[in-house]
C-alpha positions as CSV (number, residue, x, y, z in Angstrom):
1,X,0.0,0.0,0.0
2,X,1.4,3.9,-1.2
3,X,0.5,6.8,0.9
4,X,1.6,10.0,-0.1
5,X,3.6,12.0,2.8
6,X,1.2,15.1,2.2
7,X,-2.6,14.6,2.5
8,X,-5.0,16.9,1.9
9,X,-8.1,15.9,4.1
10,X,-10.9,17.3,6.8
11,X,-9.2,18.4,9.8
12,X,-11.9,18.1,12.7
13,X,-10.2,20.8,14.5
14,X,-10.0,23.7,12.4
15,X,-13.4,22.3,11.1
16,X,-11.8,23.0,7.3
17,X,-10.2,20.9,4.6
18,X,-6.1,21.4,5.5
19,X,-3.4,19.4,4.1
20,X,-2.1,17.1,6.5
21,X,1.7,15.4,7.3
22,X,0.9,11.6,7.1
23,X,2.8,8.9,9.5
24,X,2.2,5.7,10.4
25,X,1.3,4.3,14.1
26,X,3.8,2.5,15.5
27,X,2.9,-0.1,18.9
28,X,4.6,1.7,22.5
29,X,6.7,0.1,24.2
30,X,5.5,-2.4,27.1
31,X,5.4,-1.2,30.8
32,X,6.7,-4.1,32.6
33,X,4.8,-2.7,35.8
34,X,1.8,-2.5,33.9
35,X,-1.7,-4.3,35.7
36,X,-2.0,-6.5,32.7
37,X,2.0,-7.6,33.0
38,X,1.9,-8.1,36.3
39,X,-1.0,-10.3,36.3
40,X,0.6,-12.9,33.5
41,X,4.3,-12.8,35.4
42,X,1.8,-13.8,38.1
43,X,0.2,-16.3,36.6
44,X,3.2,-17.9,35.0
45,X,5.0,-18.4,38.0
46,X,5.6,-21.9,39.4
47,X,3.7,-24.8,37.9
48,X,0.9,-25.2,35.0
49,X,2.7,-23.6,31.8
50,X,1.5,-20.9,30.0
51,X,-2.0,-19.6,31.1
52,X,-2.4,-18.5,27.4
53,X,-3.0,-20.9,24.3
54,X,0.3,-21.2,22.3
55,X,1.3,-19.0,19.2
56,X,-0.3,-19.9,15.7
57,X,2.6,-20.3,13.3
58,X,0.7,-19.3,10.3
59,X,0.2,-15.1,10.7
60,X,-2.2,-13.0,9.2
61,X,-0.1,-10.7,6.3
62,X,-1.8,-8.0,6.2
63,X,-3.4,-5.6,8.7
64,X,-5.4,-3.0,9.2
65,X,-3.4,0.8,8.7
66,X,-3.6,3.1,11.7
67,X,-2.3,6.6,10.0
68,X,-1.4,10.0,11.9
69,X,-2.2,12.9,10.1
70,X,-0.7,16.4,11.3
71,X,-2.3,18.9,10.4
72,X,0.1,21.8,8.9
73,X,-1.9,24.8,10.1
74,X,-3.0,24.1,13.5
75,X,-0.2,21.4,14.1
76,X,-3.0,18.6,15.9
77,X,-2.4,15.4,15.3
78,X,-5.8,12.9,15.0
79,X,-5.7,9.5,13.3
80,X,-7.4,7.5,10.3
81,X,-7.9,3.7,10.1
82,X,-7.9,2.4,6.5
83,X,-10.5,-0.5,6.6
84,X,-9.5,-2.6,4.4
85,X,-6.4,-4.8,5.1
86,X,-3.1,-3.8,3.2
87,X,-0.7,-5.9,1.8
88,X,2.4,-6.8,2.9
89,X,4.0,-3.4,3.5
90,X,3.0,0.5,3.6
91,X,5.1,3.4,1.8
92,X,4.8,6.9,2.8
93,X,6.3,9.1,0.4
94,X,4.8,8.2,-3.1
């Protein structure tokens, strides 16, 4: 999938059509004191495995494209989700 690095698309701040700088959403990095961390570290301790069903080795190739659009003018950030799934990669800059 090609996105171009410039948009040009309804900013719901300034409530006007704006071009916008386009980026991708990337995943945070994991709190290790996070509730949901602690919980599975709990969990996992002594015996009875994994509380979780194991990894599927077959892996979906394509997913859904979070986007962060900047807008130039007022310089707020929201996002877009593309619905359909994308192919194996995303380019910005086309």
């Amino acid at each position: 999938m090609k996105l171009p690095d410039v948009m040009r698309t309804n900013c719901p701040f300034c409530n006007a059509h704006k071009e916008h700088e386009v980026h991708l959403m990337r995943k945070g990095k994991e709190k290790m004191l996070s509730r949901g961390r602690r919980k599975y570290e709990s969990v996992k301790r002594g015996y009875g495995g994994s509380p979780r069903t194991p990894k599927k080795e077959v892996f979906k190739i394509g997913k859904r494209v979070v986007t962060v659009l900047k807008c130039k003018t007022c310089g707020k950030k929201h996002q877009k989700v593309f619905g359909s799934r994308t192919k194996k990669r995303v380019e910005i800059g086309h």
